[in-house]
Every structure is written in structure tokens, then in C-alpha cells.
Backbone as numpy.savetxt, mean C-alpha at the origin, in Angstrom:
# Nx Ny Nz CAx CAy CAz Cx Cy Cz
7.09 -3.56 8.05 7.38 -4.05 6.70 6.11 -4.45 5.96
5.07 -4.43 6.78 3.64 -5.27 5.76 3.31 -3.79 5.39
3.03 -3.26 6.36 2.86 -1.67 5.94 3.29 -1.29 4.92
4.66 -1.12 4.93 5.48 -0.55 4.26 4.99 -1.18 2.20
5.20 -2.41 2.22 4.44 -3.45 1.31 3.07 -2.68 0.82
2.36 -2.64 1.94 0.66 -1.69 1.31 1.13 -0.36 1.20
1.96 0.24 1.21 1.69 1.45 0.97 2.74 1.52 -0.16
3.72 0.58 -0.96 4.01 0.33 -2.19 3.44 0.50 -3.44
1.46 -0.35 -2.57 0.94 -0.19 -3.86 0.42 1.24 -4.23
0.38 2.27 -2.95 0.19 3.47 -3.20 1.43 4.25 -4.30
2.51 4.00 -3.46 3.44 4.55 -4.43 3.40 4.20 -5.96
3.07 3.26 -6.43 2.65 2.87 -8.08 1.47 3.44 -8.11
0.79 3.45 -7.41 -0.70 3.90 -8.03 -1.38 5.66 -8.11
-0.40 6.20 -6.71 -0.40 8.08 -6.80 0.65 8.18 -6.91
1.75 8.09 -6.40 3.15 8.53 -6.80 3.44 8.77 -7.88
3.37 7.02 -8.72 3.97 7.10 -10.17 2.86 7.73 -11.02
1.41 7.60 -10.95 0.43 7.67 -12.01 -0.65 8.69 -11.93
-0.23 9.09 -10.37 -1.62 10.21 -10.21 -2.66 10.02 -9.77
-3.44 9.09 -9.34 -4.52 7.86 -9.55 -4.66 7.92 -8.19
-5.28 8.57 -7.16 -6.11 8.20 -6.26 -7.00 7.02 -5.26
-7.02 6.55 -4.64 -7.52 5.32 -4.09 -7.80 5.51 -2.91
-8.54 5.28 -1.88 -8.98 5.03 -0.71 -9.92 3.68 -0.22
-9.70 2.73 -1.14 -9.86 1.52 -0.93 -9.08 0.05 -0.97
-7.64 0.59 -0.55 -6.49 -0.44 -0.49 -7.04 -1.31 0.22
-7.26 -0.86 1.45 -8.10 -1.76 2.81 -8.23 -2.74 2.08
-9.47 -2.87 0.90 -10.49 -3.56 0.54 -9.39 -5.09 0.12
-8.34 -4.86 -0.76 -7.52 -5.55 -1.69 -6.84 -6.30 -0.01
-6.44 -5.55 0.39 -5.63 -5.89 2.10 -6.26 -6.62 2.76
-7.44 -6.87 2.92 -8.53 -7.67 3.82 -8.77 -8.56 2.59
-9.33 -8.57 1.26 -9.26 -9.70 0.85 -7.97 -10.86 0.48
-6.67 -9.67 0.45 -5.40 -10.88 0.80 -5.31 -12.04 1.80
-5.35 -11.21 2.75 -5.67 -12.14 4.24 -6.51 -12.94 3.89
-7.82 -12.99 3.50 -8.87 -13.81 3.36 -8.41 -15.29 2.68
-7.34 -14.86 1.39 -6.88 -15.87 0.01 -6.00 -16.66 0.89
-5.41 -15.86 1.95 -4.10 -16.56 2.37 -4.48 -17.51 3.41
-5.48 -17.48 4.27 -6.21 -18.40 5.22 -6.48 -19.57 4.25
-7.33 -19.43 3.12 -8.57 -20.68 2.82 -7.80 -21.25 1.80
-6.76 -21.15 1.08 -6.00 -21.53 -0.26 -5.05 -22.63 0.29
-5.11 -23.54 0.24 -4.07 -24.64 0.17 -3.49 -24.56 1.51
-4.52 -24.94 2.75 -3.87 -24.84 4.02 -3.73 -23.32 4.82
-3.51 -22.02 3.85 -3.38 -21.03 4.72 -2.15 -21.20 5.08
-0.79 -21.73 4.85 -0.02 -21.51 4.40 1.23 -21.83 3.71
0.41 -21.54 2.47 1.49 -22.22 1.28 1.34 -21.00 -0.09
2.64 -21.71 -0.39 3.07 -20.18 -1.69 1.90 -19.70 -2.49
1.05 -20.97 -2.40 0.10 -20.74 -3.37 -1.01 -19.58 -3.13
-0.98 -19.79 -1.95 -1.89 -19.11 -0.99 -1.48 -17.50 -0.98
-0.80 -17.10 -1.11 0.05 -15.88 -1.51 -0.19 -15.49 -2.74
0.28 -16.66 -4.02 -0.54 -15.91 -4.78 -1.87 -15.37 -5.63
-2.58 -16.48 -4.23 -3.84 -16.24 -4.61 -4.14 -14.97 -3.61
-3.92 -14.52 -2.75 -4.04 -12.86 -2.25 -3.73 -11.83 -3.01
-2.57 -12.16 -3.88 -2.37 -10.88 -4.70 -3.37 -11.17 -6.07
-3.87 -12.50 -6.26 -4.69 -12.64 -7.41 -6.17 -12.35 -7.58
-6.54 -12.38 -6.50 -8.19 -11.94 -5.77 -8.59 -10.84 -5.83
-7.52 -10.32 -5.20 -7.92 -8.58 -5.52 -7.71 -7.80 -6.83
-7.48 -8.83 -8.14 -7.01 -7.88 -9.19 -8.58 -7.77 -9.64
-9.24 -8.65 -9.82 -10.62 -8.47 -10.64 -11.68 -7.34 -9.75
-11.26 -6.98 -8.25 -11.73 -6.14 -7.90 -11.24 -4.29 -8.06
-10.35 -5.01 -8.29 -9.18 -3.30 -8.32 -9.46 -2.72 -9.87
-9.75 -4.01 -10.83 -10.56 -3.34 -12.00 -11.49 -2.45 -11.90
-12.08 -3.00 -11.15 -13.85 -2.57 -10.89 -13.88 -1.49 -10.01
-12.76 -0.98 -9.47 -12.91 0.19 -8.52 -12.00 1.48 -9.26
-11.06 0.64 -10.36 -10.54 1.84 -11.41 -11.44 2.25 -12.84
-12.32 1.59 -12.74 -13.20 2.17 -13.87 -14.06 3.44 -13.56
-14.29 3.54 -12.30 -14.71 5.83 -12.21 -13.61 6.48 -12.65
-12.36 5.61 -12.36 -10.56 6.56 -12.68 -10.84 7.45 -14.27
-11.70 5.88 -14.90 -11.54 6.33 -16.15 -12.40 8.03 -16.79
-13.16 8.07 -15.86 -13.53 9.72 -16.12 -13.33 10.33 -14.50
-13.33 10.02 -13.81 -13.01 11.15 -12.67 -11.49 11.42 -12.08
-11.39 12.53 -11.40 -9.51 12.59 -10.83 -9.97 13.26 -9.80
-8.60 13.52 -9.00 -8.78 13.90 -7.87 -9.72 13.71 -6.17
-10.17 14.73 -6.37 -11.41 14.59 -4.87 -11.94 13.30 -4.75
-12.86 13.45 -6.09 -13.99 12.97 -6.61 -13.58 11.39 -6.76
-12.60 10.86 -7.42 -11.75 9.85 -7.39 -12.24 9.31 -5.75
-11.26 9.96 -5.50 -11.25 9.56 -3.63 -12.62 9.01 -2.78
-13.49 10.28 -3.04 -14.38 10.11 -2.60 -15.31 8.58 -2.99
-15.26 8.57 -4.65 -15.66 7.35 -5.39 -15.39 5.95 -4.40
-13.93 6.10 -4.62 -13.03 4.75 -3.97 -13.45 4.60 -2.33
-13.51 5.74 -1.41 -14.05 5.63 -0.10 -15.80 5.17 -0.30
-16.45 5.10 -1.21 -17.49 4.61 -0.98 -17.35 3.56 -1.34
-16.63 2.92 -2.57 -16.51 1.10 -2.82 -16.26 0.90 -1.67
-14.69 1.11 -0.91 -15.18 0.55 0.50 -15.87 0.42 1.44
-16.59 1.32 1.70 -17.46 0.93 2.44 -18.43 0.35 2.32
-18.76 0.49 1.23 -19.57 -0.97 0.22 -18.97 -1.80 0.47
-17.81 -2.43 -0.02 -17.54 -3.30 0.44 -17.10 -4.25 1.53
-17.10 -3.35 2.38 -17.58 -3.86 4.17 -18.76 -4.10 4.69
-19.47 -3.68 4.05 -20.95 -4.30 4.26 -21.52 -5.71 3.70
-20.52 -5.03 2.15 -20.90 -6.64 1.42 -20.19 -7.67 1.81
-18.98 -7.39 1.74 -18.13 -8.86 1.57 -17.70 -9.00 3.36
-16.72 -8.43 3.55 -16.16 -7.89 5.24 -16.94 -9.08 6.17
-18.65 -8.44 5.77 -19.69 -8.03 6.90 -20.45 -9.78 6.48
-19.92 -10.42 5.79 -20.76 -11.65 5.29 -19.74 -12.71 6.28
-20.84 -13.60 6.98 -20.10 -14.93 7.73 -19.68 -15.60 7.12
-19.32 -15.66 5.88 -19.25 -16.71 5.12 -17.73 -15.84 4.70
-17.24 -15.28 4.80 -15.60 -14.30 4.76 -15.07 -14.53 5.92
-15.16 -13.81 7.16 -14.28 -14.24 8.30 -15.44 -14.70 9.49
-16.77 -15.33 9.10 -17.32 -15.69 10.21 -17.22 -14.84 11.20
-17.72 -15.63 12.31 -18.26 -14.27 13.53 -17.33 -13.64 14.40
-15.71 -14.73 13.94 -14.70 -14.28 15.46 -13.91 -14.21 14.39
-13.31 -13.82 13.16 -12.54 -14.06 12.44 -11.94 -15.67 12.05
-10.87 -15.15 10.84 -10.89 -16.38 10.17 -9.08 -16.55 10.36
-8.78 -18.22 10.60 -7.44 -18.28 10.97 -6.50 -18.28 9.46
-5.30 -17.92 9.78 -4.42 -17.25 8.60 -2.91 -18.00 8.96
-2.12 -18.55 8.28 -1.01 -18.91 8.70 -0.12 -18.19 8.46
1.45 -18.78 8.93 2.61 -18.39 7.88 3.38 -19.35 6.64
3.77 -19.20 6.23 4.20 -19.25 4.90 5.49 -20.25 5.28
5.16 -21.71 4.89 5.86 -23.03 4.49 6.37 -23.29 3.17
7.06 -23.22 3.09 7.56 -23.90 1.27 9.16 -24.25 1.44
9.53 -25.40 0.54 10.62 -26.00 0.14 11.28 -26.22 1.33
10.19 -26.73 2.32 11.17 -27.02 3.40 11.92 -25.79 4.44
11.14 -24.96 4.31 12.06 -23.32 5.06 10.02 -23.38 5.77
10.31 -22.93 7.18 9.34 -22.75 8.07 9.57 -20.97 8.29
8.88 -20.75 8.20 8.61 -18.93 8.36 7.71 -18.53 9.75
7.36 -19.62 10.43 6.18 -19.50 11.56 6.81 -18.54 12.53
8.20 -18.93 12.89 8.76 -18.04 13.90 8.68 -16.52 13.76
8.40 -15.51 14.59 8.57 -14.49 14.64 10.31 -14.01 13.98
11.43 -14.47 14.18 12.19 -13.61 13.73 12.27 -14.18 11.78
11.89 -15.55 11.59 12.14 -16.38 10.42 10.82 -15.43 9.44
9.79 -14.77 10.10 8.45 -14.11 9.78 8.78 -12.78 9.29
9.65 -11.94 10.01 10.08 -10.78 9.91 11.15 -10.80 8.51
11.61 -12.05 8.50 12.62 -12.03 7.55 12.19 -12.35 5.97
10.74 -12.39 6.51 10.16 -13.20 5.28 9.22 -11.84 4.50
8.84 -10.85 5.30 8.30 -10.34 5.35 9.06 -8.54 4.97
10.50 -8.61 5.28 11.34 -7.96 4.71 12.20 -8.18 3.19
11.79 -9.74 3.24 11.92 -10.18 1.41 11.16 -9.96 0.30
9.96 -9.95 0.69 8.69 -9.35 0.33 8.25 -7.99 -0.23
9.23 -7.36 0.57 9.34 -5.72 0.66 10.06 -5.31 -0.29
11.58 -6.19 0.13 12.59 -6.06 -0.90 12.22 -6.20 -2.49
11.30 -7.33 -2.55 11.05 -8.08 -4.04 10.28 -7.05 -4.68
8.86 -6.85 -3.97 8.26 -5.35 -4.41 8.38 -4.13 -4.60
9.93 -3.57 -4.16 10.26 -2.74 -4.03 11.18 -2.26 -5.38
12.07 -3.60 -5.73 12.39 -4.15 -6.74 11.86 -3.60 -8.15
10.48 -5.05 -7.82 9.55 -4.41 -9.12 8.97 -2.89 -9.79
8.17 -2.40 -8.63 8.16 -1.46 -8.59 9.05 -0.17 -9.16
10.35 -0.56 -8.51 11.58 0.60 -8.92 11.33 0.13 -10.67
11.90 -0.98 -11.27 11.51 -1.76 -12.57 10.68 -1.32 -13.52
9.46 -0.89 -12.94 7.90 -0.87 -13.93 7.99 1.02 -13.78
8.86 1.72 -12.72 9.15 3.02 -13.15 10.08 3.24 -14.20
11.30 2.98 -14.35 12.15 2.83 -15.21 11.88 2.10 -16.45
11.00 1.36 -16.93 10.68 1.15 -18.19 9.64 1.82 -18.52
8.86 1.36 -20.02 8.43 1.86 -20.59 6.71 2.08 -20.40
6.22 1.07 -19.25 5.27 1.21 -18.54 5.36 2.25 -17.52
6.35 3.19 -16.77 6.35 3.40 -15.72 6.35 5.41 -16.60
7.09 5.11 -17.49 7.21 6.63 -18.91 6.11 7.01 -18.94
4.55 6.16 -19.51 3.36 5.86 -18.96 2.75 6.63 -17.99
3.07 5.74 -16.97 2.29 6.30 -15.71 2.80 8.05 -15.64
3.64 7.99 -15.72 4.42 9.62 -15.55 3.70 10.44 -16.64
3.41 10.16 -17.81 3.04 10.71 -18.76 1.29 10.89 -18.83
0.93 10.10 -17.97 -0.42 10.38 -17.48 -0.98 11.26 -16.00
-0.28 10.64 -15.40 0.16 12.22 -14.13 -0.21 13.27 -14.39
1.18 13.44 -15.47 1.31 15.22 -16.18 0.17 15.91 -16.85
-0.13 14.68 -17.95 -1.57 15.31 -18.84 -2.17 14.24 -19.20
-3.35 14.06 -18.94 -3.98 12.60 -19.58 -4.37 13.46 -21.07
-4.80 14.57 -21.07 -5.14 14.90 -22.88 -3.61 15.08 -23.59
-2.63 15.44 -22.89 -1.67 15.32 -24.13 -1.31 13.96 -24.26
-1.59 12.82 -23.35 -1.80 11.56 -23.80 -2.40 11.07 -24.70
-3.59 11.62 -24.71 -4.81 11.17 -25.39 -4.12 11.64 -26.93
-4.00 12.85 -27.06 -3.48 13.66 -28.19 -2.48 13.11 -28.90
-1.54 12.48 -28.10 -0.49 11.72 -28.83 -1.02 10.16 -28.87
-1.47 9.81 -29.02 -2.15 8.20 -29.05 -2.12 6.95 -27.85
-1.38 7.64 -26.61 -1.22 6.68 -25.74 -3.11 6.40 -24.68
-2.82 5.51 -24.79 -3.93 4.63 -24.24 -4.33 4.60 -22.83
-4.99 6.19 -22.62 -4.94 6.42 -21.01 -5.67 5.53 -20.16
-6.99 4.50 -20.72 -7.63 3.80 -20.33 -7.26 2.94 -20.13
-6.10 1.99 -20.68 -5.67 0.81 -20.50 -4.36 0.49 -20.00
-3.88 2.40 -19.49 -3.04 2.42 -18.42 -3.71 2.60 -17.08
-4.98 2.91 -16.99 -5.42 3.18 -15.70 -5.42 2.13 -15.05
-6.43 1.22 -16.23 -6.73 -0.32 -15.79 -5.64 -1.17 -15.10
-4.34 -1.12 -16.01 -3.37 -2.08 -15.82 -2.55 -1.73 -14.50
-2.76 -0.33 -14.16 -2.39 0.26 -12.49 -2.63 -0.13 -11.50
-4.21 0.24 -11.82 -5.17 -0.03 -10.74 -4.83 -1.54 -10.41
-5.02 -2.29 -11.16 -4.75 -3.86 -11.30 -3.78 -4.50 -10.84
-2.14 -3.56 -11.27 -0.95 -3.94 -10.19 -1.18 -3.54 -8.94
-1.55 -2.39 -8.98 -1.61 -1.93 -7.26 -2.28 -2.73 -6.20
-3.81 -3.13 -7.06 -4.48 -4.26 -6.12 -3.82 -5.54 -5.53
-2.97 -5.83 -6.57 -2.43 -7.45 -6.42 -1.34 -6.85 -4.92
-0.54 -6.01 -5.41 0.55 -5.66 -4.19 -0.40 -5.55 -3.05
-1.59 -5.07 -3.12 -2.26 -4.88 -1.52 -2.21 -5.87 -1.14
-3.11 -6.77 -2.47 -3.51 -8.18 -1.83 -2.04 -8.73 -1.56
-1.34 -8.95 -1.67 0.16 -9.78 -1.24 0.12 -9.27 -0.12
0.64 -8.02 0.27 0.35 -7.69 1.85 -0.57 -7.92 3.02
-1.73 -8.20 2.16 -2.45 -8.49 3.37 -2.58 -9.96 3.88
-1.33 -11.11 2.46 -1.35 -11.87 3.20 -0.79 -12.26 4.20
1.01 -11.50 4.39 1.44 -11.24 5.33 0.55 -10.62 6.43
-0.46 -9.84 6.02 -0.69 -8.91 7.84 -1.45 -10.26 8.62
-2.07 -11.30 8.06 -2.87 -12.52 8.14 -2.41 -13.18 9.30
-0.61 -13.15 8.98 0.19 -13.91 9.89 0.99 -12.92 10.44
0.60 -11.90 10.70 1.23 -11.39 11.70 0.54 -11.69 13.57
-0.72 -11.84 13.38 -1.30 -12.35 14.35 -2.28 -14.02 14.33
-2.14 -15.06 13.33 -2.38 -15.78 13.22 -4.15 -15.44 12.59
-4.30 -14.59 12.52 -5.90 -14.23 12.32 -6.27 -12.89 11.60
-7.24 -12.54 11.35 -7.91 -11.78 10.65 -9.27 -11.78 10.66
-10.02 -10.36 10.76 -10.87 -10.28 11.02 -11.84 -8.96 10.45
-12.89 -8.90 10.51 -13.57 -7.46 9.44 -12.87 -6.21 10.20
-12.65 -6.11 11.55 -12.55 -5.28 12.59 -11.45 -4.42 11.91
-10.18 -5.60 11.08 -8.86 -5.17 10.99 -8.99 -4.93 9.77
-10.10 -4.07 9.05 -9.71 -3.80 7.55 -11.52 -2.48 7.16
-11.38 -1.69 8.79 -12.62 -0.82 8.41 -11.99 0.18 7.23
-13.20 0.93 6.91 -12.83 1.64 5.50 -11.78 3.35 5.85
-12.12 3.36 7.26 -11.32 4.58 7.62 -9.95 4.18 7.83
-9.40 3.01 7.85 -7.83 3.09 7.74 -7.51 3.77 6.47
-8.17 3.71 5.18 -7.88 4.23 3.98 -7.05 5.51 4.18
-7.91 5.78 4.58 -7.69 7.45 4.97 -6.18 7.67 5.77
-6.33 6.74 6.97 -4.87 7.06 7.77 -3.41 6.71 6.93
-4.27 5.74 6.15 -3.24 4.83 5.14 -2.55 6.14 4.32
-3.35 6.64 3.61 -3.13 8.00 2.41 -2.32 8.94 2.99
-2.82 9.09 4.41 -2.05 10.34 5.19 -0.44 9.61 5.41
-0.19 8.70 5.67 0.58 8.16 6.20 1.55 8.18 4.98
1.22 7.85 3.60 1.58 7.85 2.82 2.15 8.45 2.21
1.42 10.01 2.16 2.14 11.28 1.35 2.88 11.94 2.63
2.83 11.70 3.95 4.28 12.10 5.14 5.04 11.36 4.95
5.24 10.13 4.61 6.55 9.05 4.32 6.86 9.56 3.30
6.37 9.81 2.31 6.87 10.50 0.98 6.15 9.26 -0.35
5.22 9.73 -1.05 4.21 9.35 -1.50 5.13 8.69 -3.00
6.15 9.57 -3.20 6.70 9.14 -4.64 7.83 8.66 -4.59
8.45 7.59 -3.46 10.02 6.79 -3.35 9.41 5.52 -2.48
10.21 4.55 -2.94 10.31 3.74 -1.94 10.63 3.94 -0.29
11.38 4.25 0.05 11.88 5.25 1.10 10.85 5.95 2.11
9.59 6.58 1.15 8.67 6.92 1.70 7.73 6.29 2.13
7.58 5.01 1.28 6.58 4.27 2.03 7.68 3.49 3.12
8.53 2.63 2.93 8.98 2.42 4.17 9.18 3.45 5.47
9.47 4.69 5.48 9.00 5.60 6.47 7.35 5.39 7.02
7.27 5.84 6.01 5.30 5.72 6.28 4.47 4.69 6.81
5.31 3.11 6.72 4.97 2.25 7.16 5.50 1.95 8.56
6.01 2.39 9.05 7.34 2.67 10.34 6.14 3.87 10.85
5.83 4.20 10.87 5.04 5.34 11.40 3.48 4.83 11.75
3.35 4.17 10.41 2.25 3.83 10.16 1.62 2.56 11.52
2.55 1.63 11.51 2.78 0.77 12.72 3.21 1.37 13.93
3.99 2.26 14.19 4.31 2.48 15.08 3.04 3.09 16.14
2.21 3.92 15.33 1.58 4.37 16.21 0.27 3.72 16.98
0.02 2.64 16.84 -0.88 1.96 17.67 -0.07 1.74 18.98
1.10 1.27 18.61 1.83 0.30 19.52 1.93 1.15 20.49
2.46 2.68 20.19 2.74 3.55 21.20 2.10 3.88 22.10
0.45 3.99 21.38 -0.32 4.42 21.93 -1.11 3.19 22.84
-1.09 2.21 23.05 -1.02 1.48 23.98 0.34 0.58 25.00
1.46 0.94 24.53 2.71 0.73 25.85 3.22 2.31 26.03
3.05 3.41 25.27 3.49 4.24 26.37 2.70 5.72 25.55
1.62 5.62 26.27 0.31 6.53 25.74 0.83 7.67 25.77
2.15 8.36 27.19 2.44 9.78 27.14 3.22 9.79 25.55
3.41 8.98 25.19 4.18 9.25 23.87 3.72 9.63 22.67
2.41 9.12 22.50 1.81 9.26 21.03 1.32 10.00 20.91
1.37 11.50 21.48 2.32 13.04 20.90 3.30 13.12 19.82
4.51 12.21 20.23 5.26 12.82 19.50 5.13 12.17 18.02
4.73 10.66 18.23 4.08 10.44 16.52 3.38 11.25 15.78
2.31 12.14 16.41 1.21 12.80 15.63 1.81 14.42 15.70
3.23 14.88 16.68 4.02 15.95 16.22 5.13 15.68 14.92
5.33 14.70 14.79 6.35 14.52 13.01 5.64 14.58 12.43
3.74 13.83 12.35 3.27 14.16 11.49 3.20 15.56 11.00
2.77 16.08 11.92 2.64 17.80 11.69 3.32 18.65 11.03
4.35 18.06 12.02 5.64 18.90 11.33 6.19 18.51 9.63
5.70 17.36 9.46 6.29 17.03 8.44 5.39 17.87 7.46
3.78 17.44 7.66 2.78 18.11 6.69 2.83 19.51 6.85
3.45 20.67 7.60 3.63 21.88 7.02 4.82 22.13 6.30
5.67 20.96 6.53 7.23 21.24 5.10 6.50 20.79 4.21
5.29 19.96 3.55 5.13 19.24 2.22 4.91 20.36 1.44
4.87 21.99 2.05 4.54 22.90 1.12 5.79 22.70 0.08
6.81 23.02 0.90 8.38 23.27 0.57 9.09 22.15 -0.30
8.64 21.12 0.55 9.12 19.45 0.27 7.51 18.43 -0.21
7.24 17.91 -1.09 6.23 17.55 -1.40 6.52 15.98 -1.64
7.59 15.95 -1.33 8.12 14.49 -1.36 8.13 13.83 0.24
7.66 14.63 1.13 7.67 14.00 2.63 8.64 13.70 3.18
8.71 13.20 4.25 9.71 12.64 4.92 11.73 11.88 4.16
10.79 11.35 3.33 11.62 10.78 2.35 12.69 12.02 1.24
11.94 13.05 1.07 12.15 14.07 0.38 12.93 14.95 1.48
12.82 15.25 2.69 13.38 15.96 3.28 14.65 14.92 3.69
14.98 14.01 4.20 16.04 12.92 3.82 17.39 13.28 3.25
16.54 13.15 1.18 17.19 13.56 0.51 17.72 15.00 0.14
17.05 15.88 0.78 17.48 17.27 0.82 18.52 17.52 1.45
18.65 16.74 2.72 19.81 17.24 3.72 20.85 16.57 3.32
20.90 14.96 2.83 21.92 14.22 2.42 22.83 15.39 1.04
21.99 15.71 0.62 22.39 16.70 -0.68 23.13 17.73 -0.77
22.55 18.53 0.53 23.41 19.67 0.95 24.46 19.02 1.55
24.51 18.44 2.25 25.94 17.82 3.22 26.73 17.64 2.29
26.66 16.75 1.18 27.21 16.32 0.19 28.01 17.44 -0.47
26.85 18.66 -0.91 27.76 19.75 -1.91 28.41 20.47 -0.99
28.02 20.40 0.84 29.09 20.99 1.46 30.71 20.43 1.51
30.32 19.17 1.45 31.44 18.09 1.55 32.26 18.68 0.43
31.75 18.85 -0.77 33.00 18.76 -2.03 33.04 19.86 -2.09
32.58 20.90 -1.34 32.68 22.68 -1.44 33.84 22.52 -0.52
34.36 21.88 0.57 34.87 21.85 1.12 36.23 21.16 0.56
């Protein structure tokens, strides 16, 4: 579910808008960071100072957006991060030499510390963003993002303001990382540079467009995958084959299905369906 959460902000940021990134990490590791040192490490506030930290950076990493796309995009954003693991990550004064401690989330009297009270907190989270998200597609911001996707010059041409939709993207998307990473904080009581190198980006993206890059659905797949495969690969190593065979299999249907996992889902539910009433 934290997964699932970071790879939300993908879905607003390539799904809905087109917009490229390979520096979520960056927004994800500085969540964790807000959610340790803010009012105890863990309190509401502290939350929303993770999703608030990373917006003034997510500016600053969507301003190449404003003239580059694609590759080049990518490539851009994989070098802020790694810039910024050197700079910030890599400074003692961020998570010190053994990492930095991170809580869970206290308010109004409801304790979240427990593992199942954590999970539940952490699937509300999902829910709420998932929410929004669906929200900021369906209005007149989300018409926007779609309408910049398609053509940023017939944007331009008709007067919409491709620059100050990039900005305001880039900017939601950061905050959703940062919220997630204050959950990943307390998933192990800690955080550390180790858990936010710049090549997860990458697994992150992949993970992303096989869950299905443009539904909710897909990132919760993608995040289910996305987690799953460490775990496998250390309690039952003959297995983590078959994680990296769905991948496969999935990425030679994205010819067919470009919606991923999530997209093939809805394909079969569809047919069953018009078999059902053919029937």
C-alpha cells in the first residue's frame, strides 16, 4: 500500500499528463526525513510536512519539463537524483551515519504503532489519494493534463497555459511521494540513504507502466509487485522467477494492451461481460 501511494504520484504525473520523472525516490526519501524530525516523528503534522517538503523541490525538477519530453525528460530527472543523493541523502546532517528514526502516526487519541492498526492506516491513505486523484482527473484540471499529453502546441495554440500546468503537476505529484514516504518511515521504524538510491526510480517506472501506468488499479498492482519482490527473493529465492516472468509476460502484451496489468483486467472482465448478455 505505500507503494502503491508512490506510484499514484506516477499515475498523475505520466498517466494523466505525459510528464516523465525518475526522481520520485528523491520526494520519497525526503518524506521520511519530514516525518522523523516534525513534531515528534509522529504526528499529523509531520505528514504534512512530508508531502510539503518535497513540493519546492518537485518545482525545481519540473522546470527542464518545461522545454524537454520524453527520453531526455527522464534522463534530466535521473540525474537530479542522483544529485541529489550526493547532496542531500549523502549529508549527516539528513539521516546521519546509521539512519534516522521515523515513527507511526498518533492523533486524536487513535495509536497506529501496531502493525495491523499501521496497515490500516496506510490503506486509508491509499484510499484518500486515490480519491483525489480519481477527482483532479475528472475536473477541469485533470481536461488539462489530458489536453497536454495529446498536444502541448495545440495547447499553446488555444491559450491554455502549458507551463503552469506542468508546474502545478509536477508539484502535486511531489507532495503524494512525499506523503508516502512518510508512511515507508514507519514501516520499519527507520530510514536511511541506503533505502532511497536513485536506481529504484527506474524499477519504480517499470513497475509502474506493468501495473498499468494510467488507473488506479495499476498502481495498486504495481505496488503489490513492486513489494512483493524483495520479500520473495529473500524467503523463497526459487520463486523470484515467477515475479520477473509476469513481468515479462505482461511487457510483451503492453504492445496490444498499453494499459498493463490493470488494462488486461479490464479486457477480460469486458469480454465475460458481453459474453454474459450475448448469452
Amino acid at each position: 500500500l505505500v507503494y502503491a501511494t508512490l506510484l499514484l504520484s506516477l499515475v498523475l504525473l505520466t498517466g494523466y499528463s505525459g510528464q516523465i520523472s525518475l526522481a520520485q525516490y528523491v520526494f520519497f526519501g525526503l518524506g521520511a526525513f519530514a516525518m522523523g524530525k516534525v513534531a515528534g516523528g509522529d504526528s499529523l503534522l509531520g505528514m504534512a510536512a512530508a508531502a510539503a517538503i518535497a513540493v519546492p523541490l518537485g518545482v525545481v525538477i519540473a522546470l527542464p519539463a518545461l522545454r524537454l519530453q520524453g527520453l531526455y525528460l527522464a534522463l534530466v530527472t535521473f540525474a537530479l537524483a542522483q544529485l541529489s543523493r550526493d547532496v542531500i541523502f549523502q549529508d549527516t546532517h539528513v539521516y546521519g551515519t546509521g539512519g534516522g528514526q521515523v515513527g507511526r502516526l498518533q492523533v486524536l487519541g487513535l495509536d497506529f504503532t501496531g502493525d495491523v492498526a499501521f496497515a490500516v492506516l496506510c490503506g486509508l491513505v491509499f484510499a484518500l489519494v486515490a480519491v483525489g486523484v480519481l477527482a483532479l482527473r475528472r475536473g477541469p484540471f485533470g481536461r488539462r493534463l489530458a489536453a497536454v499529453r495529446d498536444s502541448q502546441a495545440a495547447c499553446a495554440t488555444l491559450g491554455l497555459d502549458v507551463r503552469r500546468t506542468k508546474l502545478a503537476v509536477f508539484a502535486l505529484s511531489s507532495a503524494i511521494a512525499g506523503l508516502a514516504g512518510a508512511l515507508h518511515g514507519g514501516l520499519g521504524f527507520t530510514a536511511g540513504q541506503l533505502d532511497f538510491e536513485p536506481l529504484f526510480n527506474v524499477l519504480l517506472f517499470l513497475f509502474a507502466v506493468v501495473g498499468g501506468i494510467t488507473t488506479i488499479t495499476g498502481a495498486l498492482l504495481g505496488g503489490l509487485l513492486f513489494a512483493l519482490l524483495p520479500l520473495v527473493q529473500s524467503e523463497a529465492q526459487e520463486l523470484a522467477g515467477l515475479v520477473f516472468a509476469a513481468i515479462a509476460v505482461t511487457a510483451l502484451a503492453l504492445g496490444k494492451q498499453p494499459n498493463g496489468m490493470a488494462g488486461l483486467l479490464y479486457a477480460s472482465r469486458t469480454k465475460r461481460e458481453a459474453a454474459d448478455a450475448a448469452s
